[in-house]
Each structure stands twice: as C-alpha cells, then as structure tokens.
C-alpha positions in Angstrom: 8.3 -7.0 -27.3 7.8 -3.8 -25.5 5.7 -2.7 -21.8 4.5 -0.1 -20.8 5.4 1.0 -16.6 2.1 -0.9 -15.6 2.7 -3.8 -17.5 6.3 -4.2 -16.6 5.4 -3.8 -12.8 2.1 -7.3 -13.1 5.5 -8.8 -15.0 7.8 -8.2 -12.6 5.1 -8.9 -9.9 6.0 -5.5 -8.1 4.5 -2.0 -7.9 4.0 1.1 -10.3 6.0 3.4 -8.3 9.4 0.3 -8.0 9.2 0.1 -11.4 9.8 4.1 -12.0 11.8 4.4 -9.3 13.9 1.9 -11.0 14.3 3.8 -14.0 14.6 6.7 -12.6 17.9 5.3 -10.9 19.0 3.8 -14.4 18.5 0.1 -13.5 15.5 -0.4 -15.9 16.5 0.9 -19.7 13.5 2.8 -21.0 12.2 4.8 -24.6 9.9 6.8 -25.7 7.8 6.5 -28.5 6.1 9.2 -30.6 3.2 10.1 -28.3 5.6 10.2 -25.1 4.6 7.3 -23.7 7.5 5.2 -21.9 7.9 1.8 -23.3 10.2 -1.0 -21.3 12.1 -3.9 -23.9 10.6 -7.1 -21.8 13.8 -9.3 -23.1 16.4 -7.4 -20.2 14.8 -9.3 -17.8 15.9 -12.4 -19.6 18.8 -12.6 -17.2 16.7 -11.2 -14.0 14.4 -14.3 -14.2 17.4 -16.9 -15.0 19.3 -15.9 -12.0 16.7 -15.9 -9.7 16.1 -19.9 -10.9 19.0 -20.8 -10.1 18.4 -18.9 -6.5 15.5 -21.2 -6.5 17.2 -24.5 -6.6 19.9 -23.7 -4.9 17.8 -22.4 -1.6 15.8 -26.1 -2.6 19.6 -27.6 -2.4 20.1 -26.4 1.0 17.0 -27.2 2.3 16.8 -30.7 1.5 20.7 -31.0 3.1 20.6 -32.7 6.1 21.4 -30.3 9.5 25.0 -31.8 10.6 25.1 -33.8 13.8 26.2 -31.5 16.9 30.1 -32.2 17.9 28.9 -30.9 22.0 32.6 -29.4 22.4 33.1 -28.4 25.8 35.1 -25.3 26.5 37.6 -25.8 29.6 39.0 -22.8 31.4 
C-alpha cells in the first residue's frame, strides 16, 4: 500500500515538513506516479515500528527493576 507525504507524516505521528525532510536526506524511499505526485511504500516502516516495541518493553524492563541498595562507601584521604 502506498501514502502520500501527508499521510505518511498522521502515520508516522510527525509533521509534513519531517517527513520531506526525510526524504530529501534519502532516509524515506519515495516514487512518483504519473501525475507527479510523491507516493511513500507504507511496509518500510515495518522494521521502524518493530524496533521501537522492543524500545518499549525494554524501557518497561528497567522501570519495573528495582533501584539497588546504596553501598555508603566512604572515601578516606
């Protein structure tokens, strides 16, 4: 399935002008179709949206860990 720039951006759940600017850069893959209009393949973001699950749970991970006890080492000149 294909988006266009204002599409991909309320998918993404960023701005218009991130989106170009990340295609201008070469991050985002982009065509064209017939009429010029710039069309964005929604599956490369497959990846984007499976890492940042795992950043989830693993930011949940360390929050549930309990804060170590404090050792109180004294420093002696």
């Amino acid at each position: 399935m294909y988006l266009t720039i204002e599409e991909t951006a309320q998918y993404l759940s960023v701005s218009v002008t991130y989106v170009e600017e990340l295609i201008l850069q070469g991050k985002i893959r982009v065509i064209h179709d017939s009429e010029g209009v710039v069309l964005i393949y929604k599956d490369q973001f497959k990846s984007h949206f499976q890492q940042l699950e795992k950043y989830k749970k693993l930011v949940e991970e360390l929050s549930k860990e309990p804060i170590p006890e404090d050792r109180d080492i004294k420093d002696e000149d």
